[in-house]
N, C-alpha and C positions, 0 to 999 in steps of 0.2 A: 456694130451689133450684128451677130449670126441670128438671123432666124431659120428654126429648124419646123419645116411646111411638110407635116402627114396629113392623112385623113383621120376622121373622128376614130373608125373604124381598129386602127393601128396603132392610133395613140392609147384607144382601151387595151387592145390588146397588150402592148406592152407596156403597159402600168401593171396588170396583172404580174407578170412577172417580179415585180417588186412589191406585192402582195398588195396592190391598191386598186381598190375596185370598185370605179367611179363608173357609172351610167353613162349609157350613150349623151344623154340630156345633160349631165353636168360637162363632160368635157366640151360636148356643143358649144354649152352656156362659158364655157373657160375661153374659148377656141376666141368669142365671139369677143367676148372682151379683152384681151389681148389684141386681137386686133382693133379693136377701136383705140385703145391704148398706142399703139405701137405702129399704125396703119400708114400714118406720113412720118415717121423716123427714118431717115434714109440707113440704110442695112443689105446686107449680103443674105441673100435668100439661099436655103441648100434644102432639096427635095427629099425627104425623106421616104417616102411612097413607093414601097415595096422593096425596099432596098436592105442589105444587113446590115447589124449594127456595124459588121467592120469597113461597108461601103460609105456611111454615112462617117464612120471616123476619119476613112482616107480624105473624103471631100472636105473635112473641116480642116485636116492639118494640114492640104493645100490651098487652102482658105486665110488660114492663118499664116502658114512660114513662108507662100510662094505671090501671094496676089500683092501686094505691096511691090513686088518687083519690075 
């Protein structure tokens, strides 16, 4: 499992861009359960926080095609 770790702050902002416009409170309240969901799943953490979407793609596709190596 890839987990993909923003802040509230970021994750709103780009949901807006896909015309979704969730409250600071609701993605909190998202953010919040997911992690309790998901919190002891052993998983690949990749930092999303402040980074572009093409930074964040790089890291996952060396995530994906290179870390098994």
């Amino acid at each position: 499992m890839i987990y993909l770790d923003g802040s509230v702050d970021e994750i709103r902002e780009r949901g807006t861009f896909k015309h979704k416009h969730w409250s600071t409170y609701e993605i909190g309240d998202l953010v919040e359960k997911i992690e309790e969901v998901y919190g002891k799943v052993r998983k690949t953490v990749v930092c999303t926080r402040g980074r572009t979407v093409m930074q964040v793609s790089k890291e996952l596709a060396k995530v994906i095609f290179l870390d098994h190596l």
